[in-house]
N, C-alpha and C positions, 0 to 999 in steps of 0.2 A: 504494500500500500504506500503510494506517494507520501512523502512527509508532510505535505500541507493536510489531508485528507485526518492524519494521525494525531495534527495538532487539533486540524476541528472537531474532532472525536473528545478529546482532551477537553479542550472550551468549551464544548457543550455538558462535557461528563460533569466538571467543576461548577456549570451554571444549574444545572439541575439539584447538585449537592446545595448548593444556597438555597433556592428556593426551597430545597424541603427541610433547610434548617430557620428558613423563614415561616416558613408555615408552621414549625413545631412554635418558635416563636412566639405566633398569633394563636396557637393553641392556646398555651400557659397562660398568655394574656386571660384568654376568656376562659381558664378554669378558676382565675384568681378574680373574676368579676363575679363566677359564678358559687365560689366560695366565700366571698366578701357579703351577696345577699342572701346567703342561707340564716346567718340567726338575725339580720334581721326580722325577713317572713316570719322565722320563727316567732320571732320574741312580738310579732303582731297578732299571728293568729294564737298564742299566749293570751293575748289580753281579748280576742276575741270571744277563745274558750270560754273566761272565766270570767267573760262579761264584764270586766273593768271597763272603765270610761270610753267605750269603743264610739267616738263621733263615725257620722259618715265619710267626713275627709278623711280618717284613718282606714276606714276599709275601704276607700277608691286608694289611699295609701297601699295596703295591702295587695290590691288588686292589679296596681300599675307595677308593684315588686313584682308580683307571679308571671303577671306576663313579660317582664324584660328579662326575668331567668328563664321564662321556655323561649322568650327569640335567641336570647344568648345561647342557648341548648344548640335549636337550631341553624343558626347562624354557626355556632361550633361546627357542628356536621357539615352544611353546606362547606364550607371554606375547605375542610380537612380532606372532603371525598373531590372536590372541586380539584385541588392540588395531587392531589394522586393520581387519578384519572389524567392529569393533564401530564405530571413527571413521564407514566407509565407509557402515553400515548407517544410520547415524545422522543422517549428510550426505542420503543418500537419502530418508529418513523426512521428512526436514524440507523436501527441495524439494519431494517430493511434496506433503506438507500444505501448504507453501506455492501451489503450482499449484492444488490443489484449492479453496484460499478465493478464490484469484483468478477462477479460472473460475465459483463462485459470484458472485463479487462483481458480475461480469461478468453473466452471466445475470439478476442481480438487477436491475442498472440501466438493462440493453434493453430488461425487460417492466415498469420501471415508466414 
């Protein structure tokens, strides 16, 4: 395989290792968002339980927690499967095209 071909193999090998230590990244972020509102909620529906002072701003409170930890949930997922799907397609794209100049290259230097 040509040298230039080996380096591009190369620079793209190293660009996909970043992005998927970027994406692990963006994971952590949002396990620590997702960690961050757990005792809150907790400590809401706590007082919901037990019927303390629960106004209605506090359980539209409650209720705006719950739902930014299930988009943060899914929003987790989207990004993570987003990012592997795209490494994976990417790795594949590239051995292909790699195979396929070799098998040229191949073919080319049997019938010359």
């Amino acid at each position: 395989m040509p040298m230039i071909y080996e380096l591009a193999k190369q620079h793209r090998a190293a660009l996909l290792r970043r992005e998927a230590a970027a994406s692990a990244d963006v994971l952590r972020a949002f396990k620590v968002v997702l960690i961050n509102l757990e005792p809150i909620i907790k400590a809401l529906e706590a007082e919901f339980e037990n019927d303390e002072d629960m106004t209605i701003s506090r359980l539209f409170r409650l209720e705006r927690y719950k739902d930014l930890q299930a988009q943060t949930k899914a929003e987790k997922f989207n990004k993570h499967l987003q990012t592997e799907l795209r490494i994976r397609h990417e790795s594949e794209t590239q051995d292909l095209a790699f195979a396929i100049y070799n098998k040229f290259k191949n073919e080319n230097s049997t019938s010359n």
